[in-house]
C-alpha positions as CSV (number, residue, x, y, z in Angstrom):
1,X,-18.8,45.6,-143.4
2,X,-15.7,44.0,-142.9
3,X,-15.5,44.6,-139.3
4,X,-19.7,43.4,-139.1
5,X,-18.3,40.4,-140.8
6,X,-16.2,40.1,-138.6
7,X,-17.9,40.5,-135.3
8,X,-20.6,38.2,-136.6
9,X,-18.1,35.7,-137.5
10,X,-17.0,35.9,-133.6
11,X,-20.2,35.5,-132.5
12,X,-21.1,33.0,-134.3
13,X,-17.8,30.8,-133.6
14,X,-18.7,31.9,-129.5
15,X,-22.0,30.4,-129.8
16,X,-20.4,27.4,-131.9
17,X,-18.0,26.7,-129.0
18,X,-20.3,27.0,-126.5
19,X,-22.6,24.3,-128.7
20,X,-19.7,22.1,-128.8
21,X,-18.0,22.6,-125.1
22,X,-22.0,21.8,-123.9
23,X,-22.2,19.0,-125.7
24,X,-19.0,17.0,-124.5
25,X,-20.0,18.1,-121.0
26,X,-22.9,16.4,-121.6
27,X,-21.1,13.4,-123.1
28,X,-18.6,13.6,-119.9
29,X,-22.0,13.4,-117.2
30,X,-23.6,10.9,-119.5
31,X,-20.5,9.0,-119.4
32,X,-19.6,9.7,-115.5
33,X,-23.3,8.3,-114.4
34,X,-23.0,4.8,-116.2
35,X,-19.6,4.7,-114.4
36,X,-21.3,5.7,-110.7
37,X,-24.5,2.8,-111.8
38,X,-21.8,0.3,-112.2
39,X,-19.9,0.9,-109.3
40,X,-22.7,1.6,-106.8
41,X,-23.6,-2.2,-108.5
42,X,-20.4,-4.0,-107.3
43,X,-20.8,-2.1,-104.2
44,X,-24.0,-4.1,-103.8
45,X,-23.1,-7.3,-105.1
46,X,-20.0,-7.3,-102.9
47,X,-22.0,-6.1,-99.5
48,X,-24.2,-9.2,-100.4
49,X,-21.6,-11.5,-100.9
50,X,-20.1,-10.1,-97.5
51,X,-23.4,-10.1,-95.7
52,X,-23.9,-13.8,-96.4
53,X,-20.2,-14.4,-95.2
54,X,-20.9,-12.9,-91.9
55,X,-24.3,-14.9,-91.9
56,X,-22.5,-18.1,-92.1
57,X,-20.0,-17.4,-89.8
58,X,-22.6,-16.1,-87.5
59,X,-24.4,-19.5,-87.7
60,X,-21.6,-21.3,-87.7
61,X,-20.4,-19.4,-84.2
62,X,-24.0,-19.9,-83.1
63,X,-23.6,-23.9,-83.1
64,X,-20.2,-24.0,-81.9
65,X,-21.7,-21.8,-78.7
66,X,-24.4,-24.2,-78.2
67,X,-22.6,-27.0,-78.4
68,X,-20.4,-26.1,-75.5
69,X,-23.1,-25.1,-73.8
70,X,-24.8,-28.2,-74.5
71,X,-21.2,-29.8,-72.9
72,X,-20.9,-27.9,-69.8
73,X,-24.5,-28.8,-69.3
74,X,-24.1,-32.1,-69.4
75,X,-20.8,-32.2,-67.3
76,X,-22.5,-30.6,-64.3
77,X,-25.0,-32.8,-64.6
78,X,-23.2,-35.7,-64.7
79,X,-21.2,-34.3,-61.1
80,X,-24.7,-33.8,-59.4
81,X,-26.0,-37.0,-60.3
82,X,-22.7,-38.1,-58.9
83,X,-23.3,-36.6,-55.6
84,X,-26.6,-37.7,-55.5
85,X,-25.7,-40.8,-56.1
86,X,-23.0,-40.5,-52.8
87,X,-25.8,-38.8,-50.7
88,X,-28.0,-41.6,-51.5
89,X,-25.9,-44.0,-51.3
90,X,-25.0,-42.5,-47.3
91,X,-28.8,-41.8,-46.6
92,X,-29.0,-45.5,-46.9
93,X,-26.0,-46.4,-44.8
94,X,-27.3,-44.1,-42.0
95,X,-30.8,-45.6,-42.6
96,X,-29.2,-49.2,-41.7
97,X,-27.3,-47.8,-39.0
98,X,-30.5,-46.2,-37.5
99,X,-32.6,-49.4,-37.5
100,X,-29.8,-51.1,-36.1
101,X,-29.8,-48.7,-33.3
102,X,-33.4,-49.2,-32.6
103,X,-32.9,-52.6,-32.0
104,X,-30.3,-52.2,-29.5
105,X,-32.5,-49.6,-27.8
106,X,-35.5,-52.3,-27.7
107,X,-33.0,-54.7,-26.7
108,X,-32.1,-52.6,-24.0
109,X,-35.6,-51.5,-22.9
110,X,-36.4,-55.1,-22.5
111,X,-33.1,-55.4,-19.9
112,X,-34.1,-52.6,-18.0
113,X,-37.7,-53.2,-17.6
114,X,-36.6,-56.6,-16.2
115,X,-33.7,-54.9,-13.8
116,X,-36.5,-52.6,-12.9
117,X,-38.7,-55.6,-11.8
118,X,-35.2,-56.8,-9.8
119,X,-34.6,-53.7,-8.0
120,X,-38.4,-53.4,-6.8
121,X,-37.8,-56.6,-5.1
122,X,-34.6,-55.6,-3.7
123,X,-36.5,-52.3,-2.6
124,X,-39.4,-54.0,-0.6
125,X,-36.6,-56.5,0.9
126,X,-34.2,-53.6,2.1
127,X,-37.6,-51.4,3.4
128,X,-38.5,-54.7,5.4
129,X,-34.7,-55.0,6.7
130,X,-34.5,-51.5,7.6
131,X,-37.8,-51.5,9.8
132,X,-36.2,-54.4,11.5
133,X,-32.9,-52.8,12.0
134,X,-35.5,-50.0,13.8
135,X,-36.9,-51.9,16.0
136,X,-33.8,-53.5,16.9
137,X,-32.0,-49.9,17.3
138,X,-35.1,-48.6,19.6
139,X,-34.9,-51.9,21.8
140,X,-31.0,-51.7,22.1
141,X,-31.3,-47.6,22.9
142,X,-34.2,-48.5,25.7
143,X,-32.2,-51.1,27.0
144,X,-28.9,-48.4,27.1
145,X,-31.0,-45.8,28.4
146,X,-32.1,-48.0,31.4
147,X,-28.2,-49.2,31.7
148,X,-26.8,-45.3,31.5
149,X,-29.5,-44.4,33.7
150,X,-29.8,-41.3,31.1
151,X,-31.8,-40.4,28.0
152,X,-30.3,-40.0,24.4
153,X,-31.9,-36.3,24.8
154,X,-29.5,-35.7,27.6
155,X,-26.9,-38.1,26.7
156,X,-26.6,-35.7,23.4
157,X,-26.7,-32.8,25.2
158,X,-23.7,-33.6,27.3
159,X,-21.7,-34.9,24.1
160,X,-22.5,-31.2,22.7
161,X,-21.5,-29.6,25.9
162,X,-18.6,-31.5,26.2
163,X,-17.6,-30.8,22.5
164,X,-18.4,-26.8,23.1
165,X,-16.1,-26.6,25.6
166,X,-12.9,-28.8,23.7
167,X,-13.7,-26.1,20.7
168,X,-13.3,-23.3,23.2
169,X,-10.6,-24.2,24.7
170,X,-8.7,-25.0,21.1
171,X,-10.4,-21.7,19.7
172,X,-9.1,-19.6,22.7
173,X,-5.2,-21.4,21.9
174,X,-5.6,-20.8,18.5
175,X,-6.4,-16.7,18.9
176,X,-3.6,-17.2,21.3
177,X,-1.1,-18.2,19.3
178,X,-2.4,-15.9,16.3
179,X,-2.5,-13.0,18.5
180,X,1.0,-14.2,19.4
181,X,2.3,-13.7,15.5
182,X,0.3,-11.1,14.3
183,X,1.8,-9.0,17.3
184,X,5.4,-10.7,16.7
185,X,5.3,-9.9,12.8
186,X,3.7,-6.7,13.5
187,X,6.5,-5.6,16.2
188,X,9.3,-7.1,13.7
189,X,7.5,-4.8,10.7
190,X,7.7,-1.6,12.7
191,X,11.3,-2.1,14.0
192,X,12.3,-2.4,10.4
193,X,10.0,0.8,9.7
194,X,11.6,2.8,12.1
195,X,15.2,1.4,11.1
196,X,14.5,2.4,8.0
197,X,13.5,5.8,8.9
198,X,16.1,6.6,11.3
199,X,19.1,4.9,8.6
200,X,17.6,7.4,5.9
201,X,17.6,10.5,8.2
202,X,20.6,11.8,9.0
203,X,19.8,15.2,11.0
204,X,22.0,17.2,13.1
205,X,21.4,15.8,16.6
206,X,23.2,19.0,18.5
207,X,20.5,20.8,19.2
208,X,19.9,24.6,19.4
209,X,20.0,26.3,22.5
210,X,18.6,29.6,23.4
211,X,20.4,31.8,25.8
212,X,19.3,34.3,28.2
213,X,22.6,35.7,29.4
214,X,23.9,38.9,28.1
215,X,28.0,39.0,28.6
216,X,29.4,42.2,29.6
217,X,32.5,43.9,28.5
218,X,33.3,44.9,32.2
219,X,31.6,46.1,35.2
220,X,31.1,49.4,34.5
221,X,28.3,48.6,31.7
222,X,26.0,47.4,34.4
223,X,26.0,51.1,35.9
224,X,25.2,52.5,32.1
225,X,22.4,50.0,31.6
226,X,20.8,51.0,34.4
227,X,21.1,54.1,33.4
228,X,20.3,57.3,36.0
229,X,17.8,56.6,38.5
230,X,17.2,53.3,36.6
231,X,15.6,54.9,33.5
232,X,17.6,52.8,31.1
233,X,16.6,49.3,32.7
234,X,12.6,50.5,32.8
235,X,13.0,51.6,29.0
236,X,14.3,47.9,27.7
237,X,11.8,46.6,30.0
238,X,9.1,48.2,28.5
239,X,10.4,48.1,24.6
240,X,11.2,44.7,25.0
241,X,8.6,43.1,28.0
242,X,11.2,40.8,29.6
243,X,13.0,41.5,32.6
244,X,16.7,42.4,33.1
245,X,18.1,40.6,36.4
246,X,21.2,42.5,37.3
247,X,23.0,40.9,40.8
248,X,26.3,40.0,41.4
249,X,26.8,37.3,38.4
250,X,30.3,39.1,37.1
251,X,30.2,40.9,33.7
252,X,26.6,39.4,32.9
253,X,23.3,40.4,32.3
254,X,20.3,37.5,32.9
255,X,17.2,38.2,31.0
256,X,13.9,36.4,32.2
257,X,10.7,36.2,30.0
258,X,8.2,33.4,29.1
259,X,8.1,34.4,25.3
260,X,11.4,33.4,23.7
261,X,10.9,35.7,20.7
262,X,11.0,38.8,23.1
263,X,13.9,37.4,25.1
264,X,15.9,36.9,21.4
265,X,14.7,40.9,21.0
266,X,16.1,41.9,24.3
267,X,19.6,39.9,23.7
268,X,20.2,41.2,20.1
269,X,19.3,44.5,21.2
270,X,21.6,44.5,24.8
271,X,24.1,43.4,22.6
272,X,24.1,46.4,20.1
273,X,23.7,49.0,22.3
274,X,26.7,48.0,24.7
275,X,28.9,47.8,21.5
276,X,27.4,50.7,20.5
277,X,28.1,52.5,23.7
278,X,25.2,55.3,23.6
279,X,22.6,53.5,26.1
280,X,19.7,56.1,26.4
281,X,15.8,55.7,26.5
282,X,15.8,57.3,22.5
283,X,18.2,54.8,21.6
284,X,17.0,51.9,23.1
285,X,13.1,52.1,21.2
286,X,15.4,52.8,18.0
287,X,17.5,49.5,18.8
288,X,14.8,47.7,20.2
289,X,12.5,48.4,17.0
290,X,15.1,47.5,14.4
291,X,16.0,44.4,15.8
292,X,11.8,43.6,16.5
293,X,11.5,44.0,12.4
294,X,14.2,41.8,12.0
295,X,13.9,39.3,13.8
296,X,10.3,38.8,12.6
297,X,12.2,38.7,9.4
298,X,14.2,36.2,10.5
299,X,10.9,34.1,11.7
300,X,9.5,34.4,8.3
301,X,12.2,33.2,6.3
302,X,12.9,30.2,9.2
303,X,9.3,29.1,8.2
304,X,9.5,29.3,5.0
305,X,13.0,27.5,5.1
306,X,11.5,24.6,6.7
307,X,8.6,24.1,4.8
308,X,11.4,24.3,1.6
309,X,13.2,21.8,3.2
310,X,11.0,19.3,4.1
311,X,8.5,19.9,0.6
312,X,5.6,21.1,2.1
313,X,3.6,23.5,0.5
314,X,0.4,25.9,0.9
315,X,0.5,26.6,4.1
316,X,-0.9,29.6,5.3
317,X,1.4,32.8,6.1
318,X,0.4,33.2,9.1
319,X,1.6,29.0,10.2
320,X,4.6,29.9,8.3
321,X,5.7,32.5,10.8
322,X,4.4,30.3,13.9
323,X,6.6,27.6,12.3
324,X,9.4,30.5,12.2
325,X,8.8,31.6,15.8
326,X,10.0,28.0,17.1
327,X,13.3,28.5,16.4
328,X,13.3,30.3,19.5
329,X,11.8,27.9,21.6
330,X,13.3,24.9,23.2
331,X,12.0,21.5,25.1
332,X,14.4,20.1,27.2
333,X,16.9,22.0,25.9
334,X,15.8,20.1,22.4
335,X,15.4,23.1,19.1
336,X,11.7,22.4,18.7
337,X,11.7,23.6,14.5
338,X,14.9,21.8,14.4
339,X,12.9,18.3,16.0
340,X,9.5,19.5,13.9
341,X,11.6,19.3,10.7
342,X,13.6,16.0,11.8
343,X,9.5,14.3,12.4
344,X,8.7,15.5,9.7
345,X,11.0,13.5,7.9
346,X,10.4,10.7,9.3
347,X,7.0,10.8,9.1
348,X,7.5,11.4,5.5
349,X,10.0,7.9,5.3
350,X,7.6,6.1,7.4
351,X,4.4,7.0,5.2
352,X,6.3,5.9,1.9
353,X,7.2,2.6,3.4
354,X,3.9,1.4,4.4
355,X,2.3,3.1,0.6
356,X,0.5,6.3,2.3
357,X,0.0,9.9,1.6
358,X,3.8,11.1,2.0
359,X,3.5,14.5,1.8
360,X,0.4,14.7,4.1
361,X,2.7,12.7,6.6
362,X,5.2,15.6,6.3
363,X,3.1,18.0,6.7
364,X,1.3,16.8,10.2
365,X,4.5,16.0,11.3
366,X,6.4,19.8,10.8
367,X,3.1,21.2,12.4
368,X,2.2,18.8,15.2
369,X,3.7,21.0,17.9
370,X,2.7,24.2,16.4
371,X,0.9,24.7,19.7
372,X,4.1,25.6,21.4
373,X,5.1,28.6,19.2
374,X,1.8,30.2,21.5
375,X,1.7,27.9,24.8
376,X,3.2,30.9,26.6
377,X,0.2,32.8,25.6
378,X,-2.3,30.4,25.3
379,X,-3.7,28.3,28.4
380,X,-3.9,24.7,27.8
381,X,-1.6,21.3,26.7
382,X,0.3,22.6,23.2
383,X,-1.5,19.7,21.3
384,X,-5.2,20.7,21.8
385,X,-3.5,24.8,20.7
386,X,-1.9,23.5,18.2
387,X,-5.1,21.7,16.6
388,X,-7.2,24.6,16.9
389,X,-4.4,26.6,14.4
390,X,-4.1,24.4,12.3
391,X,-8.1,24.1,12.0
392,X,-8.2,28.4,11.9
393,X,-6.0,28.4,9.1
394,X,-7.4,25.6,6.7
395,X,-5.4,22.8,7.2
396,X,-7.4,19.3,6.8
397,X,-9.0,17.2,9.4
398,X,-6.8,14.4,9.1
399,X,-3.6,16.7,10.4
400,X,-5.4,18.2,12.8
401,X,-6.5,15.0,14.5
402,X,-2.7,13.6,14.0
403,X,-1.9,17.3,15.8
404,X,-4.6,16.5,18.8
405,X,-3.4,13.1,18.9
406,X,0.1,13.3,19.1
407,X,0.0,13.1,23.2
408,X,-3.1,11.0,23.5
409,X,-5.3,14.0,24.3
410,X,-7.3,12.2,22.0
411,X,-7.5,8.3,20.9
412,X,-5.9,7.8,17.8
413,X,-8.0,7.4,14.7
414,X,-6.0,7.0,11.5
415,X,-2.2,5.8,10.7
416,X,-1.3,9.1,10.2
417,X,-2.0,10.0,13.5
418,X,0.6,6.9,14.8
419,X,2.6,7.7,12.7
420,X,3.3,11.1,13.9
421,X,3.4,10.0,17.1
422,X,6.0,7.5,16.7
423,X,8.1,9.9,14.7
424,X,7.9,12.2,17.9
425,X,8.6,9.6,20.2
426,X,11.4,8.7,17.9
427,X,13.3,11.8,17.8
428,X,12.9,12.9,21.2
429,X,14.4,9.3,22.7
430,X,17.2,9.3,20.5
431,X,20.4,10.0,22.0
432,X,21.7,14.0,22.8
433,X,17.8,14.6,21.8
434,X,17.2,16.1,24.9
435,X,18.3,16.9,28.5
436,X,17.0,16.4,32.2
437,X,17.4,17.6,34.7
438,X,19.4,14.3,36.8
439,X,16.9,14.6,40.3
440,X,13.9,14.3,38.1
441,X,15.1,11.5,36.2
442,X,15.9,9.6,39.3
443,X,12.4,10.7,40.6
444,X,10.6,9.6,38.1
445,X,12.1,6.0,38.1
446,X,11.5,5.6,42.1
447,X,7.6,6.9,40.8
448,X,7.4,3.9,38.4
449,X,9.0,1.3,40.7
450,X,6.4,2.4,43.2
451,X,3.5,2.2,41.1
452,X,4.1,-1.1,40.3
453,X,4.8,-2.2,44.2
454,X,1.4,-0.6,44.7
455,X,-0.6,-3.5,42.9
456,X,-0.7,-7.0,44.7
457,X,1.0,-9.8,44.2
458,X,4.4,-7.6,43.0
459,X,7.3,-9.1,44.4
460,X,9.8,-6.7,42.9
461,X,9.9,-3.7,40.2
462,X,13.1,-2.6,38.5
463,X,13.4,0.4,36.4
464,X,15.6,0.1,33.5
465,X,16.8,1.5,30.0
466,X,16.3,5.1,31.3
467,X,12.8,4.3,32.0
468,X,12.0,3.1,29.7
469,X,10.9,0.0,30.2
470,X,9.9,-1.9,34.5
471,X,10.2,-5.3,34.7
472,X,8.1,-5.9,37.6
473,X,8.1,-9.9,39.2
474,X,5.3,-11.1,40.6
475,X,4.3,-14.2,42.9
476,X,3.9,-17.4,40.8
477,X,1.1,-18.6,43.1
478,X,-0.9,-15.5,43.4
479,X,-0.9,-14.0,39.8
480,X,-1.9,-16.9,36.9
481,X,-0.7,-16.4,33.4
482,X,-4.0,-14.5,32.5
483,X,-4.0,-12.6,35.8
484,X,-0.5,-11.5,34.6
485,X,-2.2,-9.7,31.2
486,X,-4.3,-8.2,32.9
487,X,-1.7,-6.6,35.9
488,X,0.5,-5.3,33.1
489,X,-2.5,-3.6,31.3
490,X,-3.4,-2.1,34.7
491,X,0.4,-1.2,35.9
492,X,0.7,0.9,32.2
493,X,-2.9,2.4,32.5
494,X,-2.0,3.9,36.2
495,X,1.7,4.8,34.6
496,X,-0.2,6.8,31.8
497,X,-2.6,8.5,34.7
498,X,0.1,9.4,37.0
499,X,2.8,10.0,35.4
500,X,4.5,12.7,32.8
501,X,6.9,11.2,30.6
502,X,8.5,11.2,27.1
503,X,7.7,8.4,24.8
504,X,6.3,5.6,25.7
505,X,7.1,3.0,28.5
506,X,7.5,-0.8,28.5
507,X,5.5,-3.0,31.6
508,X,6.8,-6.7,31.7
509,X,5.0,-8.6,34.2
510,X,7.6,-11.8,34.9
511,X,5.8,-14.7,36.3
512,X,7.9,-18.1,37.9
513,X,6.2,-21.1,38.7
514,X,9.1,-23.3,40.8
515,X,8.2,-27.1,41.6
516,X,10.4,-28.0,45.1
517,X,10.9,-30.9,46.4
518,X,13.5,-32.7,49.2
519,X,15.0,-36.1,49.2
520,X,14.9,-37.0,52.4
């Protein structure tokens, strides 16, 4: 019972302090919402109290923007009535200035309209004048006319002829004398072209030589190079194409060929087989064919040494070994590569002087006598030979008509083509260039003196600076001053006909007139 008492007791002081614990928590809520009514009321009274604070201030900043406004509005409205009133105010100066204008106009208009009314009369007084001064100029030119015995028609005519004539004559002094200096200043431009050229070259003038004469150790080695019953002689003869003259010229062979090339073969080969002493037919192909392979060598590389030296490239192979193969040939005992290289050269200096295409200059002027590596073979002059190569193997038009050209088998048509041929002319006149023969020297200058006494009027002819130049005098009273043109144009045209010569030649017609008279 106890323990029931108990446990009822328990439960009854549970439920007792759940009673009590519910009703303060009630008390605490009841008492926690007046607290949140009350605040959430301040909240509110104080949001109002700010809300009407920012409202005033919001007003307030309203008026205080609108009255700047209201003064910025105002100030640019006072500046444009401002300027309104200065544009105004200038309107009307311009205005006043205007009318006044238009009076001075209208006071004008009145002063010309009476000039006008002047100047009419002055008109139909100078029209009446001036038919009178007609009439007056018709009677006086009648009354001339019958003086003169002429009309004005022919009267003008003659004034016309008579001026025609004065400008002729002053027209024909004036090309005269302009003829004169253009050929002066041209003559003193190419003298210091050619100066030039020949100061900047500096070639070797010994030129090459190419000799035909075999020297013998003794006798005796004529005997073993013509070998038994002469088979030795026939087989160089044959291998090599030139002939062997063997007379009584001591301890020397003479070989005889038109093609230098086979006449070097023949020499080098003579040569080895005397020092080496076995001279049979066997030996002589072997020899003979050795020295054929090099000496073509030897052509190449000469060639191609030129073209190196003067700066002349893609030329065919085949004009590189004719270039080669004039290292064996000579002109008046003048080295023709060695003089092809030395125009070239020049042509190249010459070409850079007057602003032209240098290397093209260089390259007619190492090729221009190609013809003569062939001439031996070839019939015709070396220039015409020469210009067909060079067309076979793709060279330009413009070096092969300086190549046809360079003799005047052809007129010249370019300044490359003069070019070359002063650069040839130019190395073969120079001194030690070149040799002849002393009986056809001296013929040739009795040939010009003689053409020149062939032409009438020709007092005397004189040959002089190697003939280079003929000073021919002529009869004063005979031969005028243009009759003297004209003879030297003739004497140099029969020259050029008749003659073969290197270079060119001068003609100087001298003409005296002589006034005599005796005090008696």
């Amino acid at each position: 019972m106890a323990s029931i008492y108990y446990i009822i007791t328990a439960i009854s002081g549970a439920v007792a302090g759940l009673l009590i614990g519910f009703y303060i928590r009630k008390k605490i809520v009841e008492s926690r919402a007046d607290s949140v009514e009350e605040y959430s009321k301040k909240v509110l009274t104080d949001a109002q109290k700010e809300a009407a604070t920012i409202k005033k201030e919001a007003a307030l900043q309203a008026k205080d923007t609108l009255y700047q406004m209201q003064v910025e509005f105002e100030r640019d409205t006072k500046e444009k009535r401002e300027q309104m009133y200065i544009q105004e105010k200038r309107l009307l100066h311009k205005e006043e200035n205007l009318d006044k204008k238009i009076e001075q106009f209208e006071k004008r208009e009145i002063k010309i309209s009476e000039r006008e009314k002047t100047f009419d009369q002055l008109e139909k007084e100078v029209r009446k004048k001036g038919n009178e001064y007609d009439q007056l100029i018709a009677a006086q030119r009648i009354q001339l006319e019958k003086i003169a015995g002429i009309s004005s028609d022919e009267a003008k005519k003659l004034l016309l002829e008579s001026m025609e004539a004065e400008a002729k004559h002053d027209s024909a002094k004036m090309i005269r004398r302009i003829e004169n200096e253009a050929k002066a200043q041209a003559d003193r431009k190419a003298q210091e072209i050619l100066a030039l050229a020949v100061k900047r070259y500096s070639g070797d003038y010994v030129a090459e030589k190419t000799v035909s004469v075999v020297h013998l150790p003794n006798e005796e080695m004529k005997g073993r190079i013509i070998g038994r019953e002469g088979r030795n002689i026939r087989a160089i003869e044959a291998a090599t194409g030139v002939d062997l003259i063997i007379d009584d010229t001591p301890e020397a062979v003479i070989l005889s060929g038109f093609n230098p090339v086979r006449r070097e073969v023949a020499k080098i080969s003579l040569e080895r087989l005397i020092d080496d002493g076995r001279i049979h037919p066997a030996r002589i192909e072997e020899i003979v064919g050795k020295v054929t392979k090099e000496i073509e060598t030897s052509i190449r590389e000469a060639g191609e040494q030129a073209t190196f030296d003067v700066g002349v490239h893609g030329i065919s192979q085949e004009l590189i070994k004719l270039i080669g193969r004039l290292k064996y040939r000579s002109s008046y005992a003048q080295n023709v590569l060695q003089h092809s290289v030395e125009v070239s050269f020049l042509c190249g200096i010459m070409a850079a002087e007057l602003g032209l295409n240098g290397k093209q200059a260089k390259r007619a002027g190492l090729l221009h006598d190609i013809g003569k590596a062939v001439d031996h073979e070839v019939e015709g002059p070396h220039a015409l030979i020469g210009a067909d190569l060079a067309r076979k193997y793709g060279e330009s038009e413009q070096v092969v008509h300086a190549i046809l050209a360079h003799h005047q088998e052809v007129q010249s048509e370019s300044v490359l083509a003069v070019l070359v041929q002063a650069a040839d002319t130019l190395s073969s006149a120079r001194p030690g260039a070149r040799q002849e023969v002393l009986g056809s020297y001296i013929k040739r200058l009795e040939e010009l003196e003689k053409i020149a006494l062939s032409f009438g009027g020709v007092n005397k002819s004189y040959a002089i600076q190697a003939g280079r130049e003929i000073r021919i005098m002529v009869e004063g009273k005979t031969i005028d001053d243009d009759r003297a043109v004209i003879l030297s144009k003739d004497i140099a045209s029969k020259i050029e006909k008749e003659l073969t010569y290197p270079g060119q030649i001068k003609v100087v017609v001298i003409r005296e007139t002589r006034a005599v008279e005796y005090a008696k």
